[in-house]
SEZA-456493 format. One record per residue: x, y, z negated of N, C-alpha, C, O, CB in turn. Coordinates in Angstrom, 3 decimals, always signed. Atoms other than C-alpha are relative to their C-alpha. Glycine has a CB too. Layout:
+----------+----------+----------+----------+----------+----------+----------+----------+----------+----------+----------+----------+----------+----------+----------+
:    neast :   nnorth :      nup :   caeast :  canorth :     caup :    ceast :   cnorth :      cup :    oeast :   onorth :      oup :   cbeast :  cbnorth :     cbup :
+----------+----------+----------+----------+----------+----------+----------+----------+----------+----------+----------+----------+----------+----------+----------+
:        X :        Y :        Z :        X :        Y :        Z :        X :        Y :        Z :        X :        Y :        Z :        X :        Y :        Z :
...
+----------+----------+----------+----------+----------+----------+----------+----------+----------+----------+----------+----------+----------+----------+----------+
This chain:
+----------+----------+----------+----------+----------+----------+----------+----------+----------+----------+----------+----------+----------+----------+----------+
:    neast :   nnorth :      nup :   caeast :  canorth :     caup :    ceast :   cnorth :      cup :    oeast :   onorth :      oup :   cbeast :  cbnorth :     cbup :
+----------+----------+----------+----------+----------+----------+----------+----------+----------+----------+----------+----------+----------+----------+----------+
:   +0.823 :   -1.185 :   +0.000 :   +0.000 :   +0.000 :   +0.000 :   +0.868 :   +1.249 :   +0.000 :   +1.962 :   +1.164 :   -0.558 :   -0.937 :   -0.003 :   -1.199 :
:   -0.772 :   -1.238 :   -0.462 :   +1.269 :   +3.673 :   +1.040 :   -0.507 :   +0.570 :   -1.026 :   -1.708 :   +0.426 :   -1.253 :   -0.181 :   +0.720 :   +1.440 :
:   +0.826 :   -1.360 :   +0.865 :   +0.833 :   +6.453 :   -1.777 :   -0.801 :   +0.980 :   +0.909 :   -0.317 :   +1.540 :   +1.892 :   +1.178 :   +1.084 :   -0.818 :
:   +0.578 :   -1.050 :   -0.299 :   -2.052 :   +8.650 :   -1.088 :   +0.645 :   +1.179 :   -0.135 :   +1.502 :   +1.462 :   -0.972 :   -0.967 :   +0.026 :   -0.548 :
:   -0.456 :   -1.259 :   +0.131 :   -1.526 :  +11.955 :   -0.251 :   -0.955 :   +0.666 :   -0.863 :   -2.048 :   +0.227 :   -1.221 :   +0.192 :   +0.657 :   +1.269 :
:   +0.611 :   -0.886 :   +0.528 :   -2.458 :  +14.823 :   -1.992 :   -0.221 :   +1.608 :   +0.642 :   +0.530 :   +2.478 :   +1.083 :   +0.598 :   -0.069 :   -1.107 :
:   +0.061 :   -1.381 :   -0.705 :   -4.133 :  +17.673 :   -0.852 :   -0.956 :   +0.738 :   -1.106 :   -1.428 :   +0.169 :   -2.090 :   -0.711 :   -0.047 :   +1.741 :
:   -0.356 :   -1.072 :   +1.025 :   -4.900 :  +20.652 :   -2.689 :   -0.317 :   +1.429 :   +0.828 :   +0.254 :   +1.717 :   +1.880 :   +1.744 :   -0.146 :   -0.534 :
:   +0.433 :   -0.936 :   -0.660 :   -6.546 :  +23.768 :   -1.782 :   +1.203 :   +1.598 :   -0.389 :   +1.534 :   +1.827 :   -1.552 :   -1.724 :   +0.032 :   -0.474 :
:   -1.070 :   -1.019 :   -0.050 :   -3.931 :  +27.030 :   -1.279 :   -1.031 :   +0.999 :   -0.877 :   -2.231 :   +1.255 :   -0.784 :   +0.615 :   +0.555 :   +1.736 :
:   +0.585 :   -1.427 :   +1.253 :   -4.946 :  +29.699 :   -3.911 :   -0.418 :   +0.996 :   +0.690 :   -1.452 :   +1.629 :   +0.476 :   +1.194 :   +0.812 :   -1.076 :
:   +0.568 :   -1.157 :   -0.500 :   -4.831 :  +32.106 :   -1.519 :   -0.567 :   +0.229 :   +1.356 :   -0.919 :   +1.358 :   +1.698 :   +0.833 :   +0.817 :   -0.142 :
:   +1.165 :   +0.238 :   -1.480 :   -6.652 :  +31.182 :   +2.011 :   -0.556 :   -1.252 :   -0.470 :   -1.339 :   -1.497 :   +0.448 :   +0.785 :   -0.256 :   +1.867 :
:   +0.948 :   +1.205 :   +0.029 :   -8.245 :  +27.956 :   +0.847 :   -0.006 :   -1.197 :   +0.885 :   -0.831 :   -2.110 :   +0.888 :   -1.176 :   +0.451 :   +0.162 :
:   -0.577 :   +1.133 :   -0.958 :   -6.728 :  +25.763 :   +3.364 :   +0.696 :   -1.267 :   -0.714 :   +1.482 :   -1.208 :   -1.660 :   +1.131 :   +0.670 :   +0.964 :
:   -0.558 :   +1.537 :   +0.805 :   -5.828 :  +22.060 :   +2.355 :   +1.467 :   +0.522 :   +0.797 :   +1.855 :   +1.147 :   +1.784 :   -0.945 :   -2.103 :   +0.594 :
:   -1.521 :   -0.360 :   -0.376 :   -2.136 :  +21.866 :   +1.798 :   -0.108 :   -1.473 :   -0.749 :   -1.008 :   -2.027 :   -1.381 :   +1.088 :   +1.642 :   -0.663 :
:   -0.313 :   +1.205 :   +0.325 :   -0.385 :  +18.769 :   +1.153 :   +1.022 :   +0.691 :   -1.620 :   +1.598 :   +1.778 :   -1.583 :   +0.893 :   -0.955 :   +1.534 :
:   -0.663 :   +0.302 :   +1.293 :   +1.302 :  +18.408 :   -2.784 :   +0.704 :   -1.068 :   +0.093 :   +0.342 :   -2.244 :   +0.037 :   -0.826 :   -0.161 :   -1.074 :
:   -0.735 :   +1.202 :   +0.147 :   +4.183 :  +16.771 :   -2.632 :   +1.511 :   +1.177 :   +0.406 :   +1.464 :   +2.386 :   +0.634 :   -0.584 :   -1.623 :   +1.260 :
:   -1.232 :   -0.522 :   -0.018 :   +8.154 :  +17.544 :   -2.242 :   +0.527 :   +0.568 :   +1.379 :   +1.528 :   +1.225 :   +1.664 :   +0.827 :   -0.995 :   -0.487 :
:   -0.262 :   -0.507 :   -1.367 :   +7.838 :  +18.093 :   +1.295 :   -0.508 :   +1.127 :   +0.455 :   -0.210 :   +1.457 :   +1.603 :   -0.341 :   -0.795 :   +0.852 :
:   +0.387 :   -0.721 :   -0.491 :   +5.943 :  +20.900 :   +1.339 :   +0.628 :   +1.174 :   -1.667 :   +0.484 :   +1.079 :   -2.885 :   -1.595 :   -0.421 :   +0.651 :
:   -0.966 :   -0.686 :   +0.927 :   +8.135 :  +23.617 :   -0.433 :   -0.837 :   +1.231 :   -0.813 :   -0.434 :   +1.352 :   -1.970 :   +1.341 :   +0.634 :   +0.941 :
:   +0.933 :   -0.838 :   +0.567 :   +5.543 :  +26.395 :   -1.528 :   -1.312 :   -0.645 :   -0.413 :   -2.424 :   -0.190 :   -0.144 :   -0.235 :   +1.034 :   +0.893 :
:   +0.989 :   +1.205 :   +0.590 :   +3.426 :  +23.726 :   -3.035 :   -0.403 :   +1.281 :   -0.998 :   +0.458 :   +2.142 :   -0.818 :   +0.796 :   -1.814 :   -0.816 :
:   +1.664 :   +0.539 :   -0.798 :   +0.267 :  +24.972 :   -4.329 :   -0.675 :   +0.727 :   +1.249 :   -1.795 :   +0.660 :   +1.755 :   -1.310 :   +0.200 :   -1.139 :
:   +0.370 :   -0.665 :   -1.340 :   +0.705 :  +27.286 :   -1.379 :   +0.308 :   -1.063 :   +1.574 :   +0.962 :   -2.015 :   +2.002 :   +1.062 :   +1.532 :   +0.021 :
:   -0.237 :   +1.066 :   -1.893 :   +0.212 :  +26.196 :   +2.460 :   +1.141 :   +0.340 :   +0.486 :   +1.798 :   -0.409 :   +1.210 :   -1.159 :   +0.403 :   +1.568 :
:   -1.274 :   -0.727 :   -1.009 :   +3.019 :  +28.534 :   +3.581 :   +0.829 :   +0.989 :   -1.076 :   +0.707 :   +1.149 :   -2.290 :   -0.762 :   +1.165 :   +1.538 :
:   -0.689 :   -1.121 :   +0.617 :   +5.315 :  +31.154 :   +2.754 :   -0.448 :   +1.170 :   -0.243 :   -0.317 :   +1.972 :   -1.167 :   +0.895 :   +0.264 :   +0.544 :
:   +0.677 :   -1.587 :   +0.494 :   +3.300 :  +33.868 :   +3.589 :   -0.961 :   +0.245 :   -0.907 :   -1.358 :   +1.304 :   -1.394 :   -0.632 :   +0.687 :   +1.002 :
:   +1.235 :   -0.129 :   +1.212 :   +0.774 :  +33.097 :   +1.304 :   +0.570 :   -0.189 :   -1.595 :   -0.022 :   -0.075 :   -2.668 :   -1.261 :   -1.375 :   +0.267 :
:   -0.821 :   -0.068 :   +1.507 :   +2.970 :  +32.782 :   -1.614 :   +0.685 :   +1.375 :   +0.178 :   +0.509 :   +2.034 :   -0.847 :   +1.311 :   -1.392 :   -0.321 :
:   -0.545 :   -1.583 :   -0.124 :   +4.643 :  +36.157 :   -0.740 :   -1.441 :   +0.889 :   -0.196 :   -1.301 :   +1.848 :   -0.954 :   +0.844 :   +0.376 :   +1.789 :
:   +1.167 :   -0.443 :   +0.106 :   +0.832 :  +37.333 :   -0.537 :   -0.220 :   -0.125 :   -1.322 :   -0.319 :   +1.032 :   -1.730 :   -0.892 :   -0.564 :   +0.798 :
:   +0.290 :   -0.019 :   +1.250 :   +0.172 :  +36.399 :   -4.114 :   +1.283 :   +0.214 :   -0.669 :   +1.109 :   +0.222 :   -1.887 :   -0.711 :   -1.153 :   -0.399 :
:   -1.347 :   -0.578 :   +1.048 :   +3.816 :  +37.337 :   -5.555 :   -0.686 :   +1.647 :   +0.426 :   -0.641 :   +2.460 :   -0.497 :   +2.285 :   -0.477 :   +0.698 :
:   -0.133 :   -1.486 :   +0.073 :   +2.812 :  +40.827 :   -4.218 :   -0.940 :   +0.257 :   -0.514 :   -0.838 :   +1.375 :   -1.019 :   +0.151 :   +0.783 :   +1.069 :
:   +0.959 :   -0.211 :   +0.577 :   -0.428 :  +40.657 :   -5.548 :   +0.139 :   +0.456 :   -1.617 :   -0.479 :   +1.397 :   -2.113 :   -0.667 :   -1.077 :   +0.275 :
:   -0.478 :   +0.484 :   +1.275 :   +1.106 :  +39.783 :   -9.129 :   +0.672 :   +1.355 :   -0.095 :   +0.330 :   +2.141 :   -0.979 :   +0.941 :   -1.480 :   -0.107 :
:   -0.860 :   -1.252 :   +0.116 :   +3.740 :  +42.743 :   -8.317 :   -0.772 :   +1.588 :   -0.437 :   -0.452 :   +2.471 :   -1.233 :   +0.693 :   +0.124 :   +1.530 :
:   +0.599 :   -1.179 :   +0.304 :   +1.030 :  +45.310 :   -7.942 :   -0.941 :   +0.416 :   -0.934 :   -1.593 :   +1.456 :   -1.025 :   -0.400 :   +0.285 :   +0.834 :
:   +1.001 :   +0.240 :   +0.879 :   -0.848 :  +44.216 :  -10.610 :   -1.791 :   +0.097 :   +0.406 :   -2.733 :   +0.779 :   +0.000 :   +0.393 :   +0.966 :   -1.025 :
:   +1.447 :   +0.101 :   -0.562 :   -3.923 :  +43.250 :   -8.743 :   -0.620 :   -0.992 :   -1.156 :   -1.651 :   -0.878 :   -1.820 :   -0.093 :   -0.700 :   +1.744 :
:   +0.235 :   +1.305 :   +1.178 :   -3.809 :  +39.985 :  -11.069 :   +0.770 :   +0.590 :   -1.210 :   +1.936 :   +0.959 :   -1.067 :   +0.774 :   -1.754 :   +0.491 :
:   -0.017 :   +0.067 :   +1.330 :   -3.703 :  +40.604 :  -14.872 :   -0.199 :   -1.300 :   -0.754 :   -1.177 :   -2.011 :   -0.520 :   -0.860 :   +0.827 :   -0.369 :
:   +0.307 :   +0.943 :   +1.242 :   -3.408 :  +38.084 :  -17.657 :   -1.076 :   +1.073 :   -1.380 :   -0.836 :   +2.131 :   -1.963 :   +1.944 :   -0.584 :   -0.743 :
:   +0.491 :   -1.072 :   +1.495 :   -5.991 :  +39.391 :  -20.563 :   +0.997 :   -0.300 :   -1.147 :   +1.830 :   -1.206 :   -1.190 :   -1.797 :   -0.426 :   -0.766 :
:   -0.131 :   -0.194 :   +1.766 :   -5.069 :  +40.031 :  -24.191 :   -0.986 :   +0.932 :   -0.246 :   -1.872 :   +1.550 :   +0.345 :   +1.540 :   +0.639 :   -0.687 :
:   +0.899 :   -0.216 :   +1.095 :   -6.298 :  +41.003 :  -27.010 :   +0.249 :   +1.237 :   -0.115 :   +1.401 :   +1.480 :   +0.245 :   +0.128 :   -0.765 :   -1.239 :
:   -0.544 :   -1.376 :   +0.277 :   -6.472 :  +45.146 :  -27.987 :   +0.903 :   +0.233 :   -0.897 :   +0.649 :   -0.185 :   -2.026 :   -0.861 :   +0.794 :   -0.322 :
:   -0.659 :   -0.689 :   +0.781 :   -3.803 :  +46.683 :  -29.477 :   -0.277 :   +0.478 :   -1.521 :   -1.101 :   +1.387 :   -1.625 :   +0.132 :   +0.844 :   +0.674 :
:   +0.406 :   -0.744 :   +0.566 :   -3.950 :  +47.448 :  -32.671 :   +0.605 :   +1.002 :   -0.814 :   +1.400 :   +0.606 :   -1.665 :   -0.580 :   -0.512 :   -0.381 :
:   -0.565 :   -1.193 :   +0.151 :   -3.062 :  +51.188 :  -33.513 :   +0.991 :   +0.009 :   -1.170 :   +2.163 :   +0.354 :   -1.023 :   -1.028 :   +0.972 :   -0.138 :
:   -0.548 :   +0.191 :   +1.183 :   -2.055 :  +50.606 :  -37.055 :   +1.235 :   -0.223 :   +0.298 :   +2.187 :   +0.557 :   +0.310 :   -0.544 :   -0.935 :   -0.766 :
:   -1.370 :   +1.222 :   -0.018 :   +0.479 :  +47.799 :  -36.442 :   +0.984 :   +0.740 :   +0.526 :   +2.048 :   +1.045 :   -0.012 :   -0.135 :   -1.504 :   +1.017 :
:   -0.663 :   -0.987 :   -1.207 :   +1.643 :  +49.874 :  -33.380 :   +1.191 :   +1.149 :   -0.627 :   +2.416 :   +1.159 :   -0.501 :   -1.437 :   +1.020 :   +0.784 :
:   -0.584 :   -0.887 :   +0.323 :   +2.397 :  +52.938 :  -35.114 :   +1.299 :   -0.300 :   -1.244 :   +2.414 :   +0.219 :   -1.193 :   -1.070 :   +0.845 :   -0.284 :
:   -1.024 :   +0.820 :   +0.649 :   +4.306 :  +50.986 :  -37.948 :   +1.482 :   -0.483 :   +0.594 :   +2.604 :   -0.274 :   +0.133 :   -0.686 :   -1.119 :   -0.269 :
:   -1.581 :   +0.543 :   -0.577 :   +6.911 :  +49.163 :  -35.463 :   +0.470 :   +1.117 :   +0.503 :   +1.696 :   +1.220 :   +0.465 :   +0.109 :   -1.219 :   +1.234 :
:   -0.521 :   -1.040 :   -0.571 :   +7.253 :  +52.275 :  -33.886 :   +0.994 :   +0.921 :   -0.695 :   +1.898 :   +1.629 :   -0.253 :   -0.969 :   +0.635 :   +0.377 :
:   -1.046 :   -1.086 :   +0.619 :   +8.728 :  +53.990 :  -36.725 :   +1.165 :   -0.481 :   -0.761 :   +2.132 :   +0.177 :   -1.146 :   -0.690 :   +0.922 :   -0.971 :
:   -1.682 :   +0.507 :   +0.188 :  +11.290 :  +51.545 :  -37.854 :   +1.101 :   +0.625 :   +0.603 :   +2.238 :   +0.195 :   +0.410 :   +0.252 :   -1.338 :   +0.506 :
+----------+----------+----------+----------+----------+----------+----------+----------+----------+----------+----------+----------+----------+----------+----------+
């Protein structure tokens, strides 16, 4: 029996991409679409949340 492949939808066009060592921008299809979401990341289109600040604490480390 041959290992199944794996395919895997590209984050950023939605095109099946193969997962595996042969395809080098794995979970992307291509290059340009991984350069497309690094610049995305760069311009801060994509955020991670957190939690608010809080002023107190803030002003404390600040004045060490």
């Amino acid at each position: 029996m041959s290992p199944r492949r794996r395919l895997v939808r590209c984050p950023q066009c939605g095109r099946q991409s193969e997962w595996s060592e042969a395809n080098p921008y794995r979970p992307f299809c291509s290059a340009r679409c991984k350069q497309i979401d690094l610049g995305a990341w760069a311009s801060e289109q994509y955020r991670v949340p957190s939690s608010p600040r809080d002023t107190a604490e803030e002003s404390n480390t600040s004045a060490s």
